[in-house]
N, C-alpha and C positions, 0 to 999 in steps of 0.2 A: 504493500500500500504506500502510495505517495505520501510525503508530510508535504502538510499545509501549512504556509506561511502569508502573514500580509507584510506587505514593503511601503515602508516611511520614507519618503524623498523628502529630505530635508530641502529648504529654502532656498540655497545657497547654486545646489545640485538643479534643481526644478527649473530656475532662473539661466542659470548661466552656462550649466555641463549636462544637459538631458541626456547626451548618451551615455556618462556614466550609469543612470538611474536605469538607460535599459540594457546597458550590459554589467548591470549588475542582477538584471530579472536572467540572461541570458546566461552569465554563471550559476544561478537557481537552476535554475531549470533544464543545462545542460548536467546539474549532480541528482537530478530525478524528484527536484521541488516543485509542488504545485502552488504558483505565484498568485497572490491575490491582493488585488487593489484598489484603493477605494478614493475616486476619483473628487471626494468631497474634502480629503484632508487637505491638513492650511500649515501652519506653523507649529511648532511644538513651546512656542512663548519666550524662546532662553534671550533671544535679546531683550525684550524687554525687562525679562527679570534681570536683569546682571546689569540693564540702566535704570532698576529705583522704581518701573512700574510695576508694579506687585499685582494692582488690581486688573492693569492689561495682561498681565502673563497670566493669571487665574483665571480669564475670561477665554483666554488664548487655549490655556491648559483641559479646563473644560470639556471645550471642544475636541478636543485630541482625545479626550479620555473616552468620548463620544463616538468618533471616527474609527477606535480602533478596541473596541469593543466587542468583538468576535469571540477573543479566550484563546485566537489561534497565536502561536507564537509573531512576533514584530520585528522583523530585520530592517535595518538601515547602513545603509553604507556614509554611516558619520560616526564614531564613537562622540562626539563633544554634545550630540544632541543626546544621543541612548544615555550618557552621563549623567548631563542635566536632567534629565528627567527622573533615570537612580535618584541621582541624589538631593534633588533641588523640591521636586515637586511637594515633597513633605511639608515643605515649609508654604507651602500655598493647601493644601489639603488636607494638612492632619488636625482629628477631629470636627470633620466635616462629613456631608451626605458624600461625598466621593473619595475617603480615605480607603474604604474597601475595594473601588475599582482603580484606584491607585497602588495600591499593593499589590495588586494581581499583576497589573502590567510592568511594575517594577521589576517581577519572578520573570518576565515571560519577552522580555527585549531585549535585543542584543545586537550589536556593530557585526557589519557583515563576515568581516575575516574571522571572529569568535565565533560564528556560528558554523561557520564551515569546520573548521577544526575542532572545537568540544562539543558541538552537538549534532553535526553531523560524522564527526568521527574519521573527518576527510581531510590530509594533508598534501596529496596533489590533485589541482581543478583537470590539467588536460591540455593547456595550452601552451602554445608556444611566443616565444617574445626575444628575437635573437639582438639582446641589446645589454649592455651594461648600464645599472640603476646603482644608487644609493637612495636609502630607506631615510625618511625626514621622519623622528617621532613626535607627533605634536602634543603640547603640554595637555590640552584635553585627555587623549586618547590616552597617555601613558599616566599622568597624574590621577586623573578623574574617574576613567574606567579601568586603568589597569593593566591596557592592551602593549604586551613588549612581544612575545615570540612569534604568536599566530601570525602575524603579516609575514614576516621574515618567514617563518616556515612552507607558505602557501607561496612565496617570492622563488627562494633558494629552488623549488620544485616544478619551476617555472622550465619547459625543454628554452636551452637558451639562450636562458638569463644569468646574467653575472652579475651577483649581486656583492657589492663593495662597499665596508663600513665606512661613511664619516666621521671625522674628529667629531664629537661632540651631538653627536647625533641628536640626542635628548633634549639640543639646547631649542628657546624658542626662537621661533624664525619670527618677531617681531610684528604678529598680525593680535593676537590676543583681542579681538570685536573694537570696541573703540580708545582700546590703547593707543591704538596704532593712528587714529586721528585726533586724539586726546595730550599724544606725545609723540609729535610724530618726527622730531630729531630722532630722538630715542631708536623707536621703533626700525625708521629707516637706518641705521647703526646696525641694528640684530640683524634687520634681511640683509645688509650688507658681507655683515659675518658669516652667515649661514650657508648662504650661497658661495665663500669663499672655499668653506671648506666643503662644498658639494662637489666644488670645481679641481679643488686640491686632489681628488677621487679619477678625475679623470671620465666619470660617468658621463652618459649620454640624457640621462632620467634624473631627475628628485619624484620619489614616489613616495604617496602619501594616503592614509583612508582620510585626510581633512581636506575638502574642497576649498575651504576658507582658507586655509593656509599656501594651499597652491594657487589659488588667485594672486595670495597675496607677495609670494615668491616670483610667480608669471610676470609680473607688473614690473616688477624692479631687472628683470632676466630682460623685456624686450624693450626696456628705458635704456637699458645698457650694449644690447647687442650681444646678450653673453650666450657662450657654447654650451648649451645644457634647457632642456625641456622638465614641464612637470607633469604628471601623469596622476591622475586618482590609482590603486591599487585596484580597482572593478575594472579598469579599461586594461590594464595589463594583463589581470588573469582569462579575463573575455576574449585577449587576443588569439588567433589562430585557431578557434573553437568551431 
């Protein structure tokens, strides 16, 4: 029997990288996932909550609790959003009429590459990607949710790919939502750093499961002319399928 899953296209993805979002239905479903989608969902709220609106992310929140309501498990190809919602939604929902459909979906969500490997039980997709990358880990994914091996393992397994550590992998690349327009010397300093040591690699890739992050890398890469692309980790494992 197929597992059923619904997919949350974060904001960021829906907007700007739609084909990640369907070749990340197209890694589902070429590991034998039945994809389900529910063409009403919106936002999962985390900007405004991490800008001081509380009662727009709750309204926001809501909704999403709403949207994905099923019981079937929730995959996304974002850990910074699957995060905030672990971790953040409590503080908008507890002791409220939707703390119990809040806990449920808190068991039951997870970033795309976690799902393939601990619950699916799957450490190569299938595809091929004849390129040399280094792995960007964004402070979300690796602080917030947790995520260090599973990409790197579902990468390395990649027919192909040569995957080549960064100095400082774990550092932030300088996008943090509106840090980076809040402080945007700063900021632009980190993506400067960041990218030196992607470059230092020799890679051809900075891959990453944070689409916000490789925007925000992209921007400073063709400001500059630099030798090196970014890639979401759904479009690399998608490739050659």
């Amino acid at each position: 029997m197929k597992k059923k899953v619904e997919l949350f296209v974060p904001c960021c993805i829906d907007q700007l990288y739609p084909q990640t979002a369907f070749n990340t239905i197209k890694v589902l479903e070429h590991l034998g996932v039945e994809v389900h989608y529910n063409p009403e969902q919106t936002c999962c709220g985390q900007t405004a909550f991490k800008n001081g609106y509380w009662d727009e992310a709750k309204e926001i929140g809501e909704k999403f609790l709403r949207d994905f309501s099923s019981g079937l498990p929730v995959v996304c190809p974002s850990a910074s959003c699957v995060a905030y919602i672990k971790n953040y939604y409590h503080k908008l929902f507890f002791n409220t009429g939707w703390h119990l459909e809040y806990r449920k979906l808190r068991e039951n969500i997870y970033e795309l590459t976690d799902f393939i490997v601990n619950v699916l039980r799957v450490n190569e997709v299938g595809g091929e990607f004849p390129h040399k990358v280094t792995y960007h880990s964004a402070c979300s994914a690796l602080r917030e949710y947790g995520l260090v091996e599973e990409p790197r393992i579902l990468l390395k397994n990649v027919k192909g790919l040569e995957l080549v550590e960064m100095e400082k992998a774990d550092q932030c690349c300088g996008f943090g939502g509106m840090f980076s327009m809040t402080f945007e010397p700063i900021s632009v300093a980190m993506t400067a750093q960041k990218l030196s040591n992607a470059l230092a690699t020799e890679a051809e890739y900075v891959v990453s499961t944070e689409a916000t992050c490789l925007a925000n890398m992209d921007a400073c890469i063709k400001k500059q002319g630099l030798p090196i692309k970014c890639l979401h980790i759904a479009d690399v494992l998608a490739a050659g399928l």
